[in-house]
C-alpha positions in Angstrom: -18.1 17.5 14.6 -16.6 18.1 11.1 -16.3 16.4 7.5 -13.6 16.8 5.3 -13.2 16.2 1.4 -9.5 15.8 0.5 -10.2 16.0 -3.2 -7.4 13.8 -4.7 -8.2 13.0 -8.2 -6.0 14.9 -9.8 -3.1 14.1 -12.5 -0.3 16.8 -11.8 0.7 16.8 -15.2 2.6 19.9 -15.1 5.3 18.1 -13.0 5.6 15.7 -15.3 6.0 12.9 -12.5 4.0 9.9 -14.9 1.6 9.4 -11.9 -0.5 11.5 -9.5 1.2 14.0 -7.4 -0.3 13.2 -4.7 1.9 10.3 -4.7 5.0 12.3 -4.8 7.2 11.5 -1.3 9.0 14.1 0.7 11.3 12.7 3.6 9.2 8.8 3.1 5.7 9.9 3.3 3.5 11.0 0.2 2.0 14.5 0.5 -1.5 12.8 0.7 -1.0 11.2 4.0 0.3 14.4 5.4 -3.4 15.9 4.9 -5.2 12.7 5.8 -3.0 12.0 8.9 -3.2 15.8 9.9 -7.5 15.3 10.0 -6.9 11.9 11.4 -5.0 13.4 15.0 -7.8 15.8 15.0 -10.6 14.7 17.5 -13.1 17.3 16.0 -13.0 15.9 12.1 -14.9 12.7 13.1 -15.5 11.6 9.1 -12.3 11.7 6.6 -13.4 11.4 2.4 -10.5 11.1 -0.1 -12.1 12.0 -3.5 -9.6 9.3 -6.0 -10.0 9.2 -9.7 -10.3 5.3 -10.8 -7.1 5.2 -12.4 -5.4 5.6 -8.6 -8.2 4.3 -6.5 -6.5 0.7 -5.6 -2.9 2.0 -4.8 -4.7 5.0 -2.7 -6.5 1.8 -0.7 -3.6 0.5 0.0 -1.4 3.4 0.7 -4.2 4.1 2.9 -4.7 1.3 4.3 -5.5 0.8 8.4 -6.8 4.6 8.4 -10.2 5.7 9.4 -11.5 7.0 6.3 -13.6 6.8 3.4 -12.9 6.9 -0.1 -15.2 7.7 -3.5 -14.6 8.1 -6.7 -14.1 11.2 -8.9 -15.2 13.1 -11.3 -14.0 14.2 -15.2 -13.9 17.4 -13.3 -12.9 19.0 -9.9 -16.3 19.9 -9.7 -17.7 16.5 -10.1 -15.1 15.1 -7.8 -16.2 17.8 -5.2 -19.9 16.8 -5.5 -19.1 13.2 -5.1 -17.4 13.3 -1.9 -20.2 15.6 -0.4 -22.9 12.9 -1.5 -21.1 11.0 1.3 -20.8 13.7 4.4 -22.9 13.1 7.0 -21.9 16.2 9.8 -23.5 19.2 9.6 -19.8 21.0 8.6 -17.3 20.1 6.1 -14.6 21.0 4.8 -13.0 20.6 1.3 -9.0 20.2 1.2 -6.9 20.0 -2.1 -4.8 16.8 -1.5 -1.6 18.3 -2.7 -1.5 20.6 0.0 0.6 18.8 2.4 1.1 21.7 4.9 -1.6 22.0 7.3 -1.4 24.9 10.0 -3.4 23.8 12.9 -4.6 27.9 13.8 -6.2 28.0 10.5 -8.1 24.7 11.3 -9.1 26.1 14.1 -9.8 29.5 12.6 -12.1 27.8 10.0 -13.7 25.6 13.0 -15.4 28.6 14.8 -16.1 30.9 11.3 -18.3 28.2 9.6 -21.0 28.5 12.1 -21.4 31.7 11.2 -20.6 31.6 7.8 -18.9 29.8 4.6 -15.2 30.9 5.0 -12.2 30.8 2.5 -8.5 30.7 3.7 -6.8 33.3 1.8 -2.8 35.2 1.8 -2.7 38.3 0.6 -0.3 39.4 -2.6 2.8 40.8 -2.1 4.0 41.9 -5.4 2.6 44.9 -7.6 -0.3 43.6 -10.0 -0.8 44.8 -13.3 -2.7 44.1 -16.3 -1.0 43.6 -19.5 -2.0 43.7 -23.5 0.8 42.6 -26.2 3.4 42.2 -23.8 2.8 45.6 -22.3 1.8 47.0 -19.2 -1.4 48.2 -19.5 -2.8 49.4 -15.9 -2.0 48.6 -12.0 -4.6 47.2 -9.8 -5.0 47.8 -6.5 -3.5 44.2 -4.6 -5.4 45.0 -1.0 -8.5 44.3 -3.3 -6.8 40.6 -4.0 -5.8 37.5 -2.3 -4.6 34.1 -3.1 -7.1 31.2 -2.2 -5.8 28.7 -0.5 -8.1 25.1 1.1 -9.2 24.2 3.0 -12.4 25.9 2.6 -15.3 25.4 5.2 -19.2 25.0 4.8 -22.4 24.2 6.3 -23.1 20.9 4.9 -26.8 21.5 3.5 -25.8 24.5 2.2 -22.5 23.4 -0.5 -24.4 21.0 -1.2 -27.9 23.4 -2.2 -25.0 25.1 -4.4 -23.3 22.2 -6.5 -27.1 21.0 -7.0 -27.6 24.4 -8.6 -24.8 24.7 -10.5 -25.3 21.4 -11.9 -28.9 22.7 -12.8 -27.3 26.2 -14.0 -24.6 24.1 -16.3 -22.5 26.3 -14.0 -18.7 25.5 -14.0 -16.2 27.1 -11.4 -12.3 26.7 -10.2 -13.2 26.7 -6.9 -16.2 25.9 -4.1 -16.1 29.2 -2.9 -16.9 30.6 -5.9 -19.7 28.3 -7.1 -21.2 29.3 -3.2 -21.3 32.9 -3.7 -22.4 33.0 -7.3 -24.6 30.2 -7.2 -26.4 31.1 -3.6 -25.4 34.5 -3.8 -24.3 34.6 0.4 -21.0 35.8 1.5 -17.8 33.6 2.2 -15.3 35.5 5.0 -12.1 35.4 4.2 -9.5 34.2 7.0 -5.8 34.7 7.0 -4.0 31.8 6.2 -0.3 30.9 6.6 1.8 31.4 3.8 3.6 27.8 3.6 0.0 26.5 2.7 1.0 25.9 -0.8 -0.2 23.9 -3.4 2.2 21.4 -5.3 2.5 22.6 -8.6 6.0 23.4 -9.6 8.9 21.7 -8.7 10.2 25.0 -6.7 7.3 23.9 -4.6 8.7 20.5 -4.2 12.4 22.2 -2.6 10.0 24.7 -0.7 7.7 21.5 1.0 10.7 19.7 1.4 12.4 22.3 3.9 9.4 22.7 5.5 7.7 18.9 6.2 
């Protein structure tokens, strides 16, 4: 059985909605309950942890209410948030899931399923456009983009071991964007990199609201 964190604590602020984005509705239903209701039709995810900051943590209840799930409070950071909601996991897999990614692909769910037993795993889409690195408003050198790709959640873990790695990062003063990151740097073991569908986007811009509401 699997765990997931949908880390929900956010602010959105560069919408400029007045509350959390996670809030925001496409066609009546927020783009929080389409992760959580995605986890909660999945027989294999028997434990569902939304990470809310305090500020939202009585209008999540009750959005949430009737649901099989557990919520904790954030952090000041991602990071904190993160570690909070694993303090509460109790399967030997989790996975962590940015809340304002309402599009869920059920072949990268089940991708991620079978990797993590072999390995921390990160879903990933690879660049499309030419990279290049810039000084003053000037092109400065191209990179190669088959040596990039864009991270996506959710990302998948043995239990034990995420949490080994936020406990050393908190040791290490160690901050990072991301958990796959703080597990490789701070345990120093791989994370495989699995494919993931393109329309797994992030809310972020309100180009991404028109693109989530043509495809939810």
């Amino acid at each position: 059985m699997y765990s997931v964190i949908i880390v929900a604590a956010g602010k959105g602020s560069r919408l400029n909605l007045g509350y959390n984005k996670v809030f925001y509705e496409i066609n009546h239903k927020t783009v929080l309950e389409y992760s959580v209701d995605y986890f909660i039709k999945d027989p294999d995810f028997s434990e569902i942890i939304i990470v809310a900051s305090e500020k939202d943590l009585n209008h999540m209840k009750n959005l949430l209410t009737g649901r099989n799930i557990k919520i904790t409070l954030g952090g000041i950071t991602r990071q904190e948030s993160v570690y909070n909601g694993l303090k509460k996991v109790t399967n030997k897999y989790v996975m962590i899931h940015d809340g304002a990614r309402p599009f869920i692909d059920k072949t990268d769910i089940e991708n991620l399923k079978l990797a993590v037993r072999d390995s921390a795993c990160v879903l990933a889409k690879k660049l499309k456009e030419s990279i290049a690195r810039h000084s003053f408003n000037k092109l400065n050198s191209y990179v190669n983009r088959d040596n990039y790709v864009l991270l996506q959640t959710p990302q998948a873990f043995t239990t034990s071991k995420i949490i080994n790695a936020y406990e050393k990062a908190i040791k290490n003063e160690n901050s990072y964007s991301d958990d796959a990151s703080l597990y490789m740097q701070e345990l120093h073991d791989d994370v495989i990199i699995i494919d993931g569908n393109e329309l797994n986007i992030k809310l972020t811009t309100e180009l991404d609201i028109k693109i989530l509401e043509a495809i939810l």
